[in-house]
Structures are given as C-alpha cells and as structure tokens.
N, C-alpha and C positions, 0 to 999 in steps of 0.2 A: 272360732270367729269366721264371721263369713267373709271369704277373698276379695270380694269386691271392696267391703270396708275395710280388710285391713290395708288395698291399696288407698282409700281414699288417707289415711292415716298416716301411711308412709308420705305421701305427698303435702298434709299439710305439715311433717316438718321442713320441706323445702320450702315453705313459706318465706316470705316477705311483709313481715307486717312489724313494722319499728314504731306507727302511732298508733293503731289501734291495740297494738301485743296482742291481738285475737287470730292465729294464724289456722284457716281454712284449708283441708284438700280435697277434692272429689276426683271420683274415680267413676267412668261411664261406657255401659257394655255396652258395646257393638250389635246389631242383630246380627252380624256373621260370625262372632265369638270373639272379637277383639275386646281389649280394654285401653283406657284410653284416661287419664290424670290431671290433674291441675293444681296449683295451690293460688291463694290470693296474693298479689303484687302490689303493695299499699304506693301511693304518690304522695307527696305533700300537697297537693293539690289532688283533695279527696276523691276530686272528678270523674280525675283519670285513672282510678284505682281498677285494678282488673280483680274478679273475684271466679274461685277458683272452677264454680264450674263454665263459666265462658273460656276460661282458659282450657278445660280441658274438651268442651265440645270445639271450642276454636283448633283446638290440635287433630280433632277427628273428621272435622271439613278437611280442612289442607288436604287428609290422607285420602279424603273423598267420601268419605261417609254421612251417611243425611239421615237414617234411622238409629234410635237406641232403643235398647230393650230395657233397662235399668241405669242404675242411679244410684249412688252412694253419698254422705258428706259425711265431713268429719271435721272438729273442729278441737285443738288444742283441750280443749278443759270438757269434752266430751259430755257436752249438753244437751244432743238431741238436735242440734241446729238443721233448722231446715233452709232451703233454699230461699234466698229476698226475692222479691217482688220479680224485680229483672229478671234476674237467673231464672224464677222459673219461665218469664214468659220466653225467655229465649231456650229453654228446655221442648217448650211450646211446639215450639218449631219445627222440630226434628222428632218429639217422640207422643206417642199417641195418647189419651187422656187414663186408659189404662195403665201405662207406664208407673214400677215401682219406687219411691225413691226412699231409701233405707237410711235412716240418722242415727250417727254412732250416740247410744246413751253412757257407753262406757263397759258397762256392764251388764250390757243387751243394745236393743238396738229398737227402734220407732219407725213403723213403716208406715207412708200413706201412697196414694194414688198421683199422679199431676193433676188430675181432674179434680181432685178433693184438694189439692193445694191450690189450683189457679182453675176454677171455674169458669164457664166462659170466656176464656181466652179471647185474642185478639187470633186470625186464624185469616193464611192467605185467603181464604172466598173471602172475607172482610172487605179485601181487595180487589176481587173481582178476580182473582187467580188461580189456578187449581192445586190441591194441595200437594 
C-alpha cells in the first residue's frame, strides 16, 4: 500500500465524526519530502465542521509550507472519496493543477489530477495577485 495512504488512513481513525459516523483523514506531501495529516472534526453546527484535508494543509502553513506535491484521502469505509468542493479549492491554493490526489478504494486506490477534480479554479491572478 502506498505510504502516503496508509498515512491518510491512519489519520482518519483519529477522526471526530459522532453525526456524520463518516470519519475522513488525509495525508499531504511536502515538495521538500515532508508529510503532513488531518482527519475531519465534525461540530454540531455543521458549519464549523473542519474536514480533513484543511486540517492537514492548515497544519503544513503553520510549519510554513505553501507547495504540495500530492494528496491522499481516505475515508472509514474506503470508498474512493475524493475531496468536496472546498477542500479542493483550498488544495487549489498551494498545489498546482498537475497535483496527484490518490482515493483509498480499499483494495486499490483512484488517482486523478486537481485540475480534473476542480477545473478552472478560483486562482490568486483572479485577484489581481501573483501566485
């Protein structure tokens, strides 16, 4: 099994997910070789529910890092889940449209692109910024 998913794996058992029972973890390589984890943090007010990969890019800002080179998710019943809407575009942000992002199926695994997941992006020039 590839190390990147079996971390995203190991992470969604630290999940937090008591309403949906769907508990998430991603796991996101560094381009300098780190790895870096999340799992989802459900709220009762669904809002504010943190999902696992903002949790673990959020943990790889802190340390200071702004590119990935990959992606993993993994999801309790190991369905292929890929990243929501959000996640990816905040994936967006930091890694480039060639970026792999790898879905545990269980018994293999479902790779696509970001660019094939979230096309056209929202993308700082958007904003008049550089990227």
């Amino acid at each position: 099994m590839d190390d990147l998913v079996a971390r995203a794996r190991s992470a969604a058992e630290a999940a937090y997910a008591p309403y949906s029972e769907y508990p998430v973890g991603a796991a996101i390589a560094t381009a300098d070789g780190g790895v870096y984890t999340g799992c989802n943090v459900e709220n009762a007010n669904y809002s504010n529910s943190l999902h696992a990969e903002e949790v673990a890019v959020g943990a790889a800002v802190r340390d200071g890092h702004r590119s990935f080179d990959r992606v993993a998710v993994s999801s309790a019943a190991r369905d292929a889940v890929t990243p929501c809407g959000m996640c990816r575009q905040t994936l967006a942000e930091f890694c480039d449209p060639g970026t792999v992002v790898v879905c545990d199926a269980g018994d293999g695994t479902v790779e696509y692109t970001l660019g094939e997941l979230i096309p056209d992006t929202i993308t700082p020039g958007h904003l008049g910024k550089a990227p």
